[in-house]
C-alpha positions in Angstrom: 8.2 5.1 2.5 6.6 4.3 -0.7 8.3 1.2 -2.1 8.3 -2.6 -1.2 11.6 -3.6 -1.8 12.5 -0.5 0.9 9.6 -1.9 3.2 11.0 -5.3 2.8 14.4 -4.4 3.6 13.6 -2.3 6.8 11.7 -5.0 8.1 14.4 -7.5 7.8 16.7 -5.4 9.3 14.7 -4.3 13.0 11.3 -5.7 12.3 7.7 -5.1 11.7 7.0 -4.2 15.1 9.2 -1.7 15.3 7.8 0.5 12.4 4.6 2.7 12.4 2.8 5.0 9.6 3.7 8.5 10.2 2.3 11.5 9.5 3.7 15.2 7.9 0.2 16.8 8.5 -0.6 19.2 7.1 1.2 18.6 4.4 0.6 15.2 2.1 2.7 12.6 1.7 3.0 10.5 -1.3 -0.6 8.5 -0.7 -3.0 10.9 -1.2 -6.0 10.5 -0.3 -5.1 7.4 1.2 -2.6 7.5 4.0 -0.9 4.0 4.4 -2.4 2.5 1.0 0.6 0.7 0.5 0.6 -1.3 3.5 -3.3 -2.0 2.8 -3.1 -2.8 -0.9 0.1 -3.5 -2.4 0.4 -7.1 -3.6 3.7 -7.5 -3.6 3.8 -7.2 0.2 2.6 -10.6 0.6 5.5 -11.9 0.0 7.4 -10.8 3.2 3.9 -9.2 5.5 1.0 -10.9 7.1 -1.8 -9.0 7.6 -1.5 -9.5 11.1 2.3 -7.5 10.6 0.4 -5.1 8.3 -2.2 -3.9 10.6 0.5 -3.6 13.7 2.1 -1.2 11.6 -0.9 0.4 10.7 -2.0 1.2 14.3 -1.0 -1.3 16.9 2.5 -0.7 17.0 1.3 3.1 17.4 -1.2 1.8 20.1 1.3 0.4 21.6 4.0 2.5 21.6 2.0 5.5 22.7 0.5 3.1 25.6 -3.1 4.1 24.7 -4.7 1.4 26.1 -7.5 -1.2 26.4 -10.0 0.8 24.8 -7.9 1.3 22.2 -6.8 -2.1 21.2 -10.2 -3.8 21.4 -11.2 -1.6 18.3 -7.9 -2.1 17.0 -8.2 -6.0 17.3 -12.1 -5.8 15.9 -11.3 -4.1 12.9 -8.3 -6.1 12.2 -10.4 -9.3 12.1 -13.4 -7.2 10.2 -10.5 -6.9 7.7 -8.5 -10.1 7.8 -12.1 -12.0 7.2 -12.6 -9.9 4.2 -9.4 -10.3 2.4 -9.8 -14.1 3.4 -13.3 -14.5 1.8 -11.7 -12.3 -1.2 -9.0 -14.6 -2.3 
């Protein structure tokens, strides 16, 4: 989806860790080049989304879901904080 009222309402209704980015490769969605650029930039979204919720839907819900392991969400964890200290020292 590309809207944040949408967003908003699917994550009231079964929650943030229940939703992942998807993909229709090889064909583009609506956030070319950027997949997920929504969830990364929109402003509105921080009205209803931590960045903690943002990034699990990102790729730790994924991680999770697909069982990928440690590996996996140590770099997931690491770049999440890379990110959340950036936005922090941004605002």
């Amino acid at each position: 989806m590309h809207d944040p009222d949408l967003l908003e309402y699917l994550c009231k209704k079964i929650g943030s860790d229940r939703i992942v980015v998807g993909s229709d490769y090889p064909f583009p969605l609506g956030e070319v080049p950027m997949a997920g650029k929504m969830l990364a930039t929109h402003e509105r979204l921080a009205e209803f989304l931590t960045w903690e919720e943002r990034g699990q839907m990102l790729a730790g819900n994924t991680i999770n879901l697909l069982s990928l392991g440690l590996t996996f969400q140590k770099k997931y964890r690491r770049r999440l904080a890379a990110v959340i200290g950036h936005v922090s020292t941004d605002s």
